[in-house]
mmCIF file as Biopython writes it, N, C-alpha, C and O atoms, coordinates in Angstrom:
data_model
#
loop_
_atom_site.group_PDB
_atom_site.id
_atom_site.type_symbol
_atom_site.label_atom_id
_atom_site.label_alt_id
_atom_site.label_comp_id
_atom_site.label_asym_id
_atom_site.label_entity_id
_atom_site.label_seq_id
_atom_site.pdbx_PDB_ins_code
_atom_site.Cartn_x
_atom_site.Cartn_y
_atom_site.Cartn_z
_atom_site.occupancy
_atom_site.B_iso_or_equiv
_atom_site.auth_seq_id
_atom_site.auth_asym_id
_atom_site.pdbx_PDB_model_num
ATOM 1   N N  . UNK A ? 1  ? 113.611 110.629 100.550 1.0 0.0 1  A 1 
ATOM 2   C CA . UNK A ? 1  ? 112.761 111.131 99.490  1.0 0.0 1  A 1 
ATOM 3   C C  . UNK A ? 1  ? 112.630 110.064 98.404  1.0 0.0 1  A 1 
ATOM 4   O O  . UNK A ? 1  ? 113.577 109.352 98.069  1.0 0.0 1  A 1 
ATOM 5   N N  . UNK A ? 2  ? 111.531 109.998 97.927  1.0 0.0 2  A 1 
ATOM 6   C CA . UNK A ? 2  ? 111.527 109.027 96.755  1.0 0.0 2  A 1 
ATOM 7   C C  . UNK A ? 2  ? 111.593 109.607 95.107  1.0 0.0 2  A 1 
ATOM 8   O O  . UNK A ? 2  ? 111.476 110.712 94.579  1.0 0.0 2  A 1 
ATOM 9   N N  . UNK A ? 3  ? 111.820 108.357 94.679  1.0 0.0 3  A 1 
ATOM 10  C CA . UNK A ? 3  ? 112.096 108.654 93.160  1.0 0.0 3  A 1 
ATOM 11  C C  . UNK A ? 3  ? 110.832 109.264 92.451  1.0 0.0 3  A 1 
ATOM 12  O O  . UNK A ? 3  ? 109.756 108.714 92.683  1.0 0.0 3  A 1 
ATOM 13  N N  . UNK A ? 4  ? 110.856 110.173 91.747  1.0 0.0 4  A 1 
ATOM 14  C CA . UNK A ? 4  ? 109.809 110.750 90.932  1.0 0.0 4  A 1 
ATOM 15  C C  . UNK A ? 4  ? 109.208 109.795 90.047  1.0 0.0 4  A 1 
ATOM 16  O O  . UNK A ? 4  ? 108.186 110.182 89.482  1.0 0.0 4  A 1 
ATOM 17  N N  . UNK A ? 5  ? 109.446 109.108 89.900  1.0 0.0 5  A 1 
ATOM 18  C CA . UNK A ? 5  ? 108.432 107.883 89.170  1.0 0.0 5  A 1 
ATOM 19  C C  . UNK A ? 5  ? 108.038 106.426 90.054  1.0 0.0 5  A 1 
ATOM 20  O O  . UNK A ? 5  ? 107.429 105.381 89.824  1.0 0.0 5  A 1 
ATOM 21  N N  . UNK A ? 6  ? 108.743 107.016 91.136  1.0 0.0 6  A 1 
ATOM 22  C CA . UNK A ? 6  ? 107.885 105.342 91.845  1.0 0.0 6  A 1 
ATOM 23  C C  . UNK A ? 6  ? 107.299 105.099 92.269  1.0 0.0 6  A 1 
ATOM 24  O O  . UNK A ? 6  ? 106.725 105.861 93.047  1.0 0.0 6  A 1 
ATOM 25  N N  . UNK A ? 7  ? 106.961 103.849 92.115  1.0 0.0 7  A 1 
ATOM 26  C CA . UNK A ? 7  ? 105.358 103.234 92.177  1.0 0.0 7  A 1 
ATOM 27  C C  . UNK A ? 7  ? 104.582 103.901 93.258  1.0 0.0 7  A 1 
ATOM 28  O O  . UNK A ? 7  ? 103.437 104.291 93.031  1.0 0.0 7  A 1 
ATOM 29  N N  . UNK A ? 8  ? 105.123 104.047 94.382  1.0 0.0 8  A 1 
ATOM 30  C CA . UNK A ? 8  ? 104.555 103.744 95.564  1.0 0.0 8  A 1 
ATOM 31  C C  . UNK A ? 8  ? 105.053 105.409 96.683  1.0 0.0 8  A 1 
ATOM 32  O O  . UNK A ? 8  ? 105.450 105.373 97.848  1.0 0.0 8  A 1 
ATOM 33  N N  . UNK A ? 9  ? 104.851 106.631 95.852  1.0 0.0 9  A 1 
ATOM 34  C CA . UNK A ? 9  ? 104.991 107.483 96.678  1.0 0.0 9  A 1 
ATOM 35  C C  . UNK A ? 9  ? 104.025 107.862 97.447  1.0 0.0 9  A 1 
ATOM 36  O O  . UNK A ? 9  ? 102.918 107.747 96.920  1.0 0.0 9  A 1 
ATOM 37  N N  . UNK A ? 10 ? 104.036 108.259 98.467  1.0 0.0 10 A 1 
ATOM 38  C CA . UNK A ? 10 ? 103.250 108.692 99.369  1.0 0.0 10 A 1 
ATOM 39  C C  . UNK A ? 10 ? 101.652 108.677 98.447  1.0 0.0 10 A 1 
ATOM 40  O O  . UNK A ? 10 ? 100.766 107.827 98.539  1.0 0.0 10 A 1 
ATOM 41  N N  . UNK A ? 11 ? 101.673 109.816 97.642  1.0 0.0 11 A 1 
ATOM 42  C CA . UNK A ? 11 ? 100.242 110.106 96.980  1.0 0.0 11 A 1 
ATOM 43  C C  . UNK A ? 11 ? 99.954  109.153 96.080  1.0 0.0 11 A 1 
ATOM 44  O O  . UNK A ? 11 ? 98.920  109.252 95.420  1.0 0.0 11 A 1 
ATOM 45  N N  . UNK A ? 12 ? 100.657 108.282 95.943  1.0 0.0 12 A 1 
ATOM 46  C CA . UNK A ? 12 ? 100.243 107.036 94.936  1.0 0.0 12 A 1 
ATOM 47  C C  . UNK A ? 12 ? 99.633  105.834 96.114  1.0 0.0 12 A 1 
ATOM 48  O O  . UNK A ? 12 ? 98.707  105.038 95.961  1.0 0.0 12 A 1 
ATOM 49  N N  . UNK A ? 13 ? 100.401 106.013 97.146  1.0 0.0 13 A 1 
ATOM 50  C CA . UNK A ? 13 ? 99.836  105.215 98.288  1.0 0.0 13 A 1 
ATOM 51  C C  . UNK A ? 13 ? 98.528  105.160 98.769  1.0 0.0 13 A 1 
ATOM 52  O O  . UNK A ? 13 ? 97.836  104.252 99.227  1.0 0.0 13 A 1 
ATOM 53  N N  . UNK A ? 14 ? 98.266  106.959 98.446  1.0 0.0 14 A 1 
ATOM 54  C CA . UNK A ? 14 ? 96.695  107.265 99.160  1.0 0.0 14 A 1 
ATOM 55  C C  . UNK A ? 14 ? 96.045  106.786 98.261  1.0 0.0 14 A 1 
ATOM 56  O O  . UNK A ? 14 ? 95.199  105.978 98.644  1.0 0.0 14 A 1 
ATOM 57  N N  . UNK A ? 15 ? 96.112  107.004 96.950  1.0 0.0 15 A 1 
ATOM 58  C CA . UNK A ? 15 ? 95.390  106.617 96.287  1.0 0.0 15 A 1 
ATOM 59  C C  . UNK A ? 15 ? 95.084  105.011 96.440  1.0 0.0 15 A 1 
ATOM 60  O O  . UNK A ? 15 ? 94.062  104.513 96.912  1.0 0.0 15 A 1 
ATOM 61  N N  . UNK A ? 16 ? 96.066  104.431 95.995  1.0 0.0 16 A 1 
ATOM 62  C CA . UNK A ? 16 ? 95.900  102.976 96.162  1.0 0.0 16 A 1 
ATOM 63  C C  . UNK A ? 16 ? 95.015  102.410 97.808  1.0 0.0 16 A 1 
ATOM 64  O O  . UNK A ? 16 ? 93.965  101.776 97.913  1.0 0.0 16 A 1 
ATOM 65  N N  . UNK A ? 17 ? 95.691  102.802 98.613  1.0 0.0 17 A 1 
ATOM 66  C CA . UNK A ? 17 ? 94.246  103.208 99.933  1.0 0.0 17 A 1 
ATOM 67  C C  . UNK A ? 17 ? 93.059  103.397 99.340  1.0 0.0 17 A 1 
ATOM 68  O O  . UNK A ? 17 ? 92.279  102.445 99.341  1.0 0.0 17 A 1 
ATOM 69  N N  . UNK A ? 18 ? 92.827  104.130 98.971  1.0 0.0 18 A 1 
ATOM 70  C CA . UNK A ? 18 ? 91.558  104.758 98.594  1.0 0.0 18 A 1 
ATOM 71  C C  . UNK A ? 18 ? 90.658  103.900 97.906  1.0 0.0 18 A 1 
ATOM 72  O O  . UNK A ? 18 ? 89.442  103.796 98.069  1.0 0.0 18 A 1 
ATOM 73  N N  . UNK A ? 19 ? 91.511  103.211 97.003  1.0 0.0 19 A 1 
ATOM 74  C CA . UNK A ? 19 ? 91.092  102.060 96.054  1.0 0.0 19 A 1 
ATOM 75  C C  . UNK A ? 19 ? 90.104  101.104 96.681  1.0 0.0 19 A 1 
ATOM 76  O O  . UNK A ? 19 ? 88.977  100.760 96.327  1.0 0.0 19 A 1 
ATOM 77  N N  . UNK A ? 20 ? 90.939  100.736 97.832  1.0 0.0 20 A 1 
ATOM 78  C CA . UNK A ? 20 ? 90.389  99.518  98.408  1.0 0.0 20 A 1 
ATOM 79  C C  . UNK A ? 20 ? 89.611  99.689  99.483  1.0 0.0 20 A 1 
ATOM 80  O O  . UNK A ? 20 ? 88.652  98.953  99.715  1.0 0.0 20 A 1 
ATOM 81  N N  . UNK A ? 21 ? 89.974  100.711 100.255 1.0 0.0 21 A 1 
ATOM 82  C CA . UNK A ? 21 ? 88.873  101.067 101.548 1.0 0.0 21 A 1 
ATOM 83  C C  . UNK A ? 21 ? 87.116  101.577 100.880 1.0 0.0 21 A 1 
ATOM 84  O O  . UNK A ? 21 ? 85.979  101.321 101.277 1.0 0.0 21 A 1 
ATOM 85  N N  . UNK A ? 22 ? 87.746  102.516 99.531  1.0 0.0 22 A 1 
ATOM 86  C CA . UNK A ? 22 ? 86.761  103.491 99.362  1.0 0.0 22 A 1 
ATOM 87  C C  . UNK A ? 22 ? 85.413  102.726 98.120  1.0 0.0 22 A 1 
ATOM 88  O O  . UNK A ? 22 ? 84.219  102.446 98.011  1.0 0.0 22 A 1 
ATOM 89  N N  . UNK A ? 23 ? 86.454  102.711 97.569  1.0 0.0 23 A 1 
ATOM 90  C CA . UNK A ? 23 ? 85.713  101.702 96.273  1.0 0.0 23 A 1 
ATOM 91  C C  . UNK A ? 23 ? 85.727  100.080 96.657  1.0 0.0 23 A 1 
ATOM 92  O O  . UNK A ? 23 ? 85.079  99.391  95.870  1.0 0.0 23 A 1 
ATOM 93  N N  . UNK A ? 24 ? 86.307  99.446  97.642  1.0 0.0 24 A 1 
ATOM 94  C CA . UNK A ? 24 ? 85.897  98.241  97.592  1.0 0.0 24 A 1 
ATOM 95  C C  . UNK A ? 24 ? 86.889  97.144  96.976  1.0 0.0 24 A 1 
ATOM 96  O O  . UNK A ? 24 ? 86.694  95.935  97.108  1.0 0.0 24 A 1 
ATOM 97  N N  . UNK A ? 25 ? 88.048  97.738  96.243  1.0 0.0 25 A 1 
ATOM 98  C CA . UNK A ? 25 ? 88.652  96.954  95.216  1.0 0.0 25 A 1 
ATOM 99  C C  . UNK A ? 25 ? 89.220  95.797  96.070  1.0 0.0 25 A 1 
ATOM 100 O O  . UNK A ? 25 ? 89.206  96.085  97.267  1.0 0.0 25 A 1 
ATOM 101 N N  . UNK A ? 26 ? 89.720  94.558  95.793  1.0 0.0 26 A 1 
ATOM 102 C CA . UNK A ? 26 ? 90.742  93.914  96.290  1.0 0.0 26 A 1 
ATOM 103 C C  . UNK A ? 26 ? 91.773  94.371  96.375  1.0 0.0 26 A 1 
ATOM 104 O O  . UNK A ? 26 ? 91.867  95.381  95.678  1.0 0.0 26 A 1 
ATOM 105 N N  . UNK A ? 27 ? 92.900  94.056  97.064  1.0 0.0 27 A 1 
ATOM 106 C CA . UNK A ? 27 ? 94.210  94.183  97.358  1.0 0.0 27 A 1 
ATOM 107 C C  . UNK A ? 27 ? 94.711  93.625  95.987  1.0 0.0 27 A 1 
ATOM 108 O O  . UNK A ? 27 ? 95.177  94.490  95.246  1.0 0.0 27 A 1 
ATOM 109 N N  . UNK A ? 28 ? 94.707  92.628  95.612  1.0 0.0 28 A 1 
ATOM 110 C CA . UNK A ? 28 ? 94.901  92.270  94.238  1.0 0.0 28 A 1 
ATOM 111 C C  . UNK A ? 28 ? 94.983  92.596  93.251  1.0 0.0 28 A 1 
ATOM 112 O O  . UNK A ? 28 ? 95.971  92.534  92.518  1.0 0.0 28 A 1 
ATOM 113 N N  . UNK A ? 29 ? 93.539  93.178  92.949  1.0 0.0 29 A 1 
ATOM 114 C CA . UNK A ? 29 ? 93.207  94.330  92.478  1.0 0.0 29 A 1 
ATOM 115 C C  . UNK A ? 29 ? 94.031  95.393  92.566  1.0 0.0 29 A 1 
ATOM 116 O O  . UNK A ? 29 ? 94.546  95.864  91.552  1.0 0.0 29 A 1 
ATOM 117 N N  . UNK A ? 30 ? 94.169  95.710  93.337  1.0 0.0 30 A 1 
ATOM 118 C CA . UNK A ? 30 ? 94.357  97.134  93.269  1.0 0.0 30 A 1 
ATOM 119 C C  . UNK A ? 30 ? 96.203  97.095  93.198  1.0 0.0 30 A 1 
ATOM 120 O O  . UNK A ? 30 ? 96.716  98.013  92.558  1.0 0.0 30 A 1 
ATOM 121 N N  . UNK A ? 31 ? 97.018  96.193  93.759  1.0 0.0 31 A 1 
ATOM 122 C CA . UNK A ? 31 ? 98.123  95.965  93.426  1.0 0.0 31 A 1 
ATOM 123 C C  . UNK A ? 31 ? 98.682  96.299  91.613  1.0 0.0 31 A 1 
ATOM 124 O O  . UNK A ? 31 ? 99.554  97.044  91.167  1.0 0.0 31 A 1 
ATOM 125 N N  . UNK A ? 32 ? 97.500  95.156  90.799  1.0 0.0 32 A 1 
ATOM 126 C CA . UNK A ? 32 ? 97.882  94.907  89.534  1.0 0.0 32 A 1 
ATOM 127 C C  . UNK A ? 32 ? 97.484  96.368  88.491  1.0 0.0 32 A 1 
ATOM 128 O O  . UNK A ? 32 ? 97.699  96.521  87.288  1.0 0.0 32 A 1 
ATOM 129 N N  . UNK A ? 33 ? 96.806  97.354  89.535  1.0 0.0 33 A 1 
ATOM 130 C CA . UNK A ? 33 ? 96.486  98.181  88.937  1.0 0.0 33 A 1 
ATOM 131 C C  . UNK A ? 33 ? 97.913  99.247  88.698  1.0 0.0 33 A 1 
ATOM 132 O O  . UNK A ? 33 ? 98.284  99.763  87.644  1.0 0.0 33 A 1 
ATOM 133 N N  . UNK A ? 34 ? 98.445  99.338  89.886  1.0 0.0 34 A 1 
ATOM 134 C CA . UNK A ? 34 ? 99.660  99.912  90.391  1.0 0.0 34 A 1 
ATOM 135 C C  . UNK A ? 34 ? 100.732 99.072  90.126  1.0 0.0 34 A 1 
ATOM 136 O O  . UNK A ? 34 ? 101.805 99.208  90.714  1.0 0.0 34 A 1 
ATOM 137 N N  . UNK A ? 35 ? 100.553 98.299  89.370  1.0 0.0 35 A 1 
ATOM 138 C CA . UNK A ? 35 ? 102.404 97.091  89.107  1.0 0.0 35 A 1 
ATOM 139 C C  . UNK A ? 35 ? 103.098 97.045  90.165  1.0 0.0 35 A 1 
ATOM 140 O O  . UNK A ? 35 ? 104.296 97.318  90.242  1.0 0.0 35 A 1 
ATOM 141 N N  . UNK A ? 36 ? 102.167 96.589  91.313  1.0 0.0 36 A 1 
ATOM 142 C CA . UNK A ? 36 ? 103.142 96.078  92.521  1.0 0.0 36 A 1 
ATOM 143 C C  . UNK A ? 36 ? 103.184 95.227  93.167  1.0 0.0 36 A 1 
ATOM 144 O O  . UNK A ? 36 ? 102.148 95.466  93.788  1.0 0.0 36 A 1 
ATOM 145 N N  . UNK A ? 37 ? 103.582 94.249  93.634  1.0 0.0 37 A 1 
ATOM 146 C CA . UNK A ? 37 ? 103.048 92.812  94.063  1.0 0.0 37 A 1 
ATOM 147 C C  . UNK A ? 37 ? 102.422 92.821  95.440  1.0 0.0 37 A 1 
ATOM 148 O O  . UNK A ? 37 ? 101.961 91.783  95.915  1.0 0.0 37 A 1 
#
């Protein structure tokens, strides 16, 4: 199970997916959006 604030839970994942498939963003992008390298 993950920590309630981290970066990268499941639904923070989709989202960040979403980012880049849906809208187009870079990986880069969409990393620095989410503070994750």
């Amino acid at each position: 199970m993950s920590h309630a604030n981290a970066a990268l839970t499941p639904r923070a994942r989709l989202r960040l997916a979403r980012l880049v498939v849906e809208s187009n963003w870079t990986y880069a992008a969409a990393a620095k959006m989410f503070m994750v390298a």
